[in-house]
VOGU-3710 file (C-alpha; in Angstrom, 3 decimals, decimal comma):
1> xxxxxxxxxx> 12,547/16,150/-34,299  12,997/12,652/-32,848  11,811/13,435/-29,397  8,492/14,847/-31,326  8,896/11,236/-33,645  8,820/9,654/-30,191  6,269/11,464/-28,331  3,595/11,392/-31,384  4,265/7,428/-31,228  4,134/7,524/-27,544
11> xxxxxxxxxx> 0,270/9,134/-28,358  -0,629/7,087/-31,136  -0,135/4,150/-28,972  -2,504/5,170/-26,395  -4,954/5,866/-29,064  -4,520/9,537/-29,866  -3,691/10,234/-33,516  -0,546/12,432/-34,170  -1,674/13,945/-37,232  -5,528/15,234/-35,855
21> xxxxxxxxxx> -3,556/17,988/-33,826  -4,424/16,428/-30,220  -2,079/16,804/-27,833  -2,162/15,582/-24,255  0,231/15,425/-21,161  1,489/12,232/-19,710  -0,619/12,698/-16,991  -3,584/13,318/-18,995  -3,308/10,185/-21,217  -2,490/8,129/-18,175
31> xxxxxxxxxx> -5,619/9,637/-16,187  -7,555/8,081/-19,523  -5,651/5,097/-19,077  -6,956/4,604/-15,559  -10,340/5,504/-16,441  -10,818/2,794/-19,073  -9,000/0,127/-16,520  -11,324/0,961/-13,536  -14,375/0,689/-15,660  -13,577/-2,813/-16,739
41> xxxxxxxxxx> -12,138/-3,391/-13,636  -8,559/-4,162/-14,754  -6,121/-3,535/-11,947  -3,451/-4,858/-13,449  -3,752/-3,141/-17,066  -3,897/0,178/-14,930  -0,693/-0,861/-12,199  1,209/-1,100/-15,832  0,036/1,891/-16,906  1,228/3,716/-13,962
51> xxxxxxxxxx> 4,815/1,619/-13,956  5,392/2,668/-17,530  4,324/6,485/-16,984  7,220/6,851/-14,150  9,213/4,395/-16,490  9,709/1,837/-14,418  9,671/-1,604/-15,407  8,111/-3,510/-12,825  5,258/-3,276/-10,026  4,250/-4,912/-6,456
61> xxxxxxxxxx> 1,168/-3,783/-4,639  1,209/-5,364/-1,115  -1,330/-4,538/1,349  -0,294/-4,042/4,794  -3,013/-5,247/7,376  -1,970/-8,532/7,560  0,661/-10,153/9,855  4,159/-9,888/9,217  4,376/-13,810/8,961  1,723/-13,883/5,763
71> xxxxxxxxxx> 4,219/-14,235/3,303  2,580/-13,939/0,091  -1,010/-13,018/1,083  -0,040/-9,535/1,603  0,338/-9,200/-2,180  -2,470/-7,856/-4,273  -0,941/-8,135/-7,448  2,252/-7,986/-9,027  4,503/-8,497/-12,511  8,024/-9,315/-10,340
81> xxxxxxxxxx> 9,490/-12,428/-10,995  7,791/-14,851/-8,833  10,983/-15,811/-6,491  11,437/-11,957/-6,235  8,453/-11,770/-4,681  8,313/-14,727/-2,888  11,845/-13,532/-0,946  10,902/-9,899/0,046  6,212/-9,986/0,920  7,906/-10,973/4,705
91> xxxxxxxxxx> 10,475/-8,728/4,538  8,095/-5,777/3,417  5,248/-6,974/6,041  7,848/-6,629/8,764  9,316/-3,676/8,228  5,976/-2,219/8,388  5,283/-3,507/11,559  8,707/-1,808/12,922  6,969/1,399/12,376  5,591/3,269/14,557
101> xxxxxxxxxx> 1,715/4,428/13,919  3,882/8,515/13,343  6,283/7,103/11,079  3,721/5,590/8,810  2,281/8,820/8,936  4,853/10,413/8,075  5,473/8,743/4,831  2,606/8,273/3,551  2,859/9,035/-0,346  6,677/9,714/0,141
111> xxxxxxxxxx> 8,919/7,798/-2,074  10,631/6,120/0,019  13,922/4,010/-1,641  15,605/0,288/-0,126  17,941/-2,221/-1,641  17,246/-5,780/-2,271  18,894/-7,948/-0,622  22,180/-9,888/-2,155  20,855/-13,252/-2,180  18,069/-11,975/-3,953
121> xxxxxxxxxx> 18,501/-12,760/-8,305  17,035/-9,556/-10,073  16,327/-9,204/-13,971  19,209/-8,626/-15,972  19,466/-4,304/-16,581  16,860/-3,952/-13,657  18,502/-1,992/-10,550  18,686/-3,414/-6,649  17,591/-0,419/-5,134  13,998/-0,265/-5,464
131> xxxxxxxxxx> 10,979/2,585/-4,528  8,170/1,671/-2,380  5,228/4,324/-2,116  2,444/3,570/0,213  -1,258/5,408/0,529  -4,366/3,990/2,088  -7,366/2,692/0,415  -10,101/3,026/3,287  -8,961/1,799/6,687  -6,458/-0,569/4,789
141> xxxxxxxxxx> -2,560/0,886/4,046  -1,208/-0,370/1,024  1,881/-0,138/-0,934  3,295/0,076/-4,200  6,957/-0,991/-4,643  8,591/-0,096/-8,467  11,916/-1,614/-9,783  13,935/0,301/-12,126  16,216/0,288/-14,958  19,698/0,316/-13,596
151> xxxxxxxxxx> 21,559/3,557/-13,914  17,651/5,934/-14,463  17,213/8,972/-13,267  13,720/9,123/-11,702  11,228/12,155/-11,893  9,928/12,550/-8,321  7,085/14,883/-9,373  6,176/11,797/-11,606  6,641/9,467/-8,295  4,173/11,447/-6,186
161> xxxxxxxxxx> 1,780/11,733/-9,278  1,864/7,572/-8,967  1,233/7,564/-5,460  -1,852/9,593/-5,521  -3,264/8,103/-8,753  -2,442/4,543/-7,036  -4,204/5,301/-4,231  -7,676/6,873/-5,913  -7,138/3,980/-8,844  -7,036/0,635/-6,252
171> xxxxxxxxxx> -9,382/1,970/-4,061  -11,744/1,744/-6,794  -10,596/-1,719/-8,078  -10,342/-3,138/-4,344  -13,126/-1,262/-2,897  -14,893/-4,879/-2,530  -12,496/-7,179/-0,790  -11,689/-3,872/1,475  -14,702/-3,256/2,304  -15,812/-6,718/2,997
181> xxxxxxxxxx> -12,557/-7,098/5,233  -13,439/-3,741/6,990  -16,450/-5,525/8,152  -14,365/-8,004/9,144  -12,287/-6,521/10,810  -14,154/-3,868/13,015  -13,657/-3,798/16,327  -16,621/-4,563/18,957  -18,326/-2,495/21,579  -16,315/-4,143/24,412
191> xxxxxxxxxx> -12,892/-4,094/22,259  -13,218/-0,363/22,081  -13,789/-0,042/25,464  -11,220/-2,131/26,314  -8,835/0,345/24,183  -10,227/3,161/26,251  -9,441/2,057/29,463  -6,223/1,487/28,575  -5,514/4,788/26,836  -6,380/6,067/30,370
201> xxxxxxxxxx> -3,413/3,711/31,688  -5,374/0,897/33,702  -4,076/-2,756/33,258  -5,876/-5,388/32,650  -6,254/-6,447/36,265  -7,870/-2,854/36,748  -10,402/-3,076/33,358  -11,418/-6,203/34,254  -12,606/-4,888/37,715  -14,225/-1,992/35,659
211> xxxxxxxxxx> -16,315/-3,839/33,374  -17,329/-6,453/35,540  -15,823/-9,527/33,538  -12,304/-11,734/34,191  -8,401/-10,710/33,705  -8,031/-13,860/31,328  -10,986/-12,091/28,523  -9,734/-8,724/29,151  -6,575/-10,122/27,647  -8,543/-12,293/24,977
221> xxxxxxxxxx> -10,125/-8,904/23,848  -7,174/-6,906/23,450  -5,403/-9,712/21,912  -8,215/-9,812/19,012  -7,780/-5,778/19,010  -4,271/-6,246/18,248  -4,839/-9,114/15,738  -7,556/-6,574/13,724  -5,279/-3,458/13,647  -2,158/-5,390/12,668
231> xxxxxxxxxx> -0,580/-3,726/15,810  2,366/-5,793/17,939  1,838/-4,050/21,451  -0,768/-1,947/23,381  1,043/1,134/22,350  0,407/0,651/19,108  -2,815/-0,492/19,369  -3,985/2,976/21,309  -2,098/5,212/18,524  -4,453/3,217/16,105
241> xxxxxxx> -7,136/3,939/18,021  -6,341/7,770/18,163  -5,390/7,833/14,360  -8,849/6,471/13,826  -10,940/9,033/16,406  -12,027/5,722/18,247  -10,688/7,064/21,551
//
């Protein structure tokens, strides 16, 4: 009887009346949720929706295709404490970076769990360890990192549901600034070509007697390759290029 007390309050509160005989799953309400949030364009109203529905209490959605040494530009929006945040956007943006183009492959929309460090103050009741999910919206890979009550017991069906619904729900809310920075950020003629020839193993000495041009802005291209795929080495840079069909 309580847990039906709790779940018709739990529906009346999302604007569902208990006594007309509606009844709705989680997922259903929070799908609704999302709905109303993209349409007025309210990321954050939807981010809580999505922390409460996997009953966490609070949210951090970084973005990933900046440099590690952005600090707090990598964040897209957030309800951590502010010196929370302000002690682990590095720390997240350069762990990425330690991962190889397979690894972030490979865990794509797989919770994936890390403790805070000790010297950083949490909320009273809110746990250390904390769950970082990341998807991409476009070209762009994102993540969304949830703190929990201490001691919970987490649903991962409900954790994989948040992925997803993160993913489809910023990509609509950020669709403009990603776009606009895909633009940005797309590589040239010559950059690609650059990326080929080095997939094929030439150095720069040998692409720059290829193409016709000097050493020095063979270098200068691949630098600005590197710089636009948020990749630290030409390894990286050519697994980029083969996760995104350019070579």
């Amino acid at each position: 009887m309580e847990t039906m007390r709790s779940d018709a309050a739990a529906w009346e509160s999302y604007g569902f009346s208990a006594e007309s005989g509606e009844r709705k799953s989680a997922r259903e309400i929070l799908l609704q949720e999302l709905g109303r949030c993209a349409d007025s364009a309210g990321l954050s109203p939807g981010l809580k929706a999505l922390t409460d529905y996997v009953s966490a209490s609070h949210y951090l959605l970084v973005r990933h295709d900046a440099s590690p040494e952005a600090g707090l530009d990598v964040v897209v929006a957030s309800d951590w404490p502010f010196d929370m945040v302000r002690g682990i956007a590095r720390t997240v943006g350069a762990s990425q970076s330690r991962m190889s183009e397979l690894e972030k492959c490979f865990s794509l929309l797989k919770p994936c769990f890390h403790h805070l460090a000790d010297n950083v103050a949490v909320p009273m009741g809110v746990s250390r360890e904390y769950c970082v999910i990341a998807f991409h919206v476009g070209r762009v890979r994102m993540s969304l990192l949830l703190l929990f009550p201490e001691h919970f017991i987490l649903s991962q069906s409900k954790l994989r549901d948040v992925g997803i619904m993160t993913g489809y729900f910023a990509s609509v809310c950020c669709e403009g600034a990603i776009l606009r920075q895909d633009r940005e950020m797309e590589l040239t003629d010559r950059e690609i070509e650059c990326l080929y020839w080095i997939a094929e193993g030439k150095t720069s000495g040998e692409i720059a007697v290829i193409l016709g041009i000097s050493r020095n802005t063979i270098n200068n291209y691949i630098t600005s390759v590197m710089r636009k795929t948020a990749t630290k080495t030409r390894s990286e840079a050519i697994a980029w290029a083969v996760r995104h069909s350019l070579v």
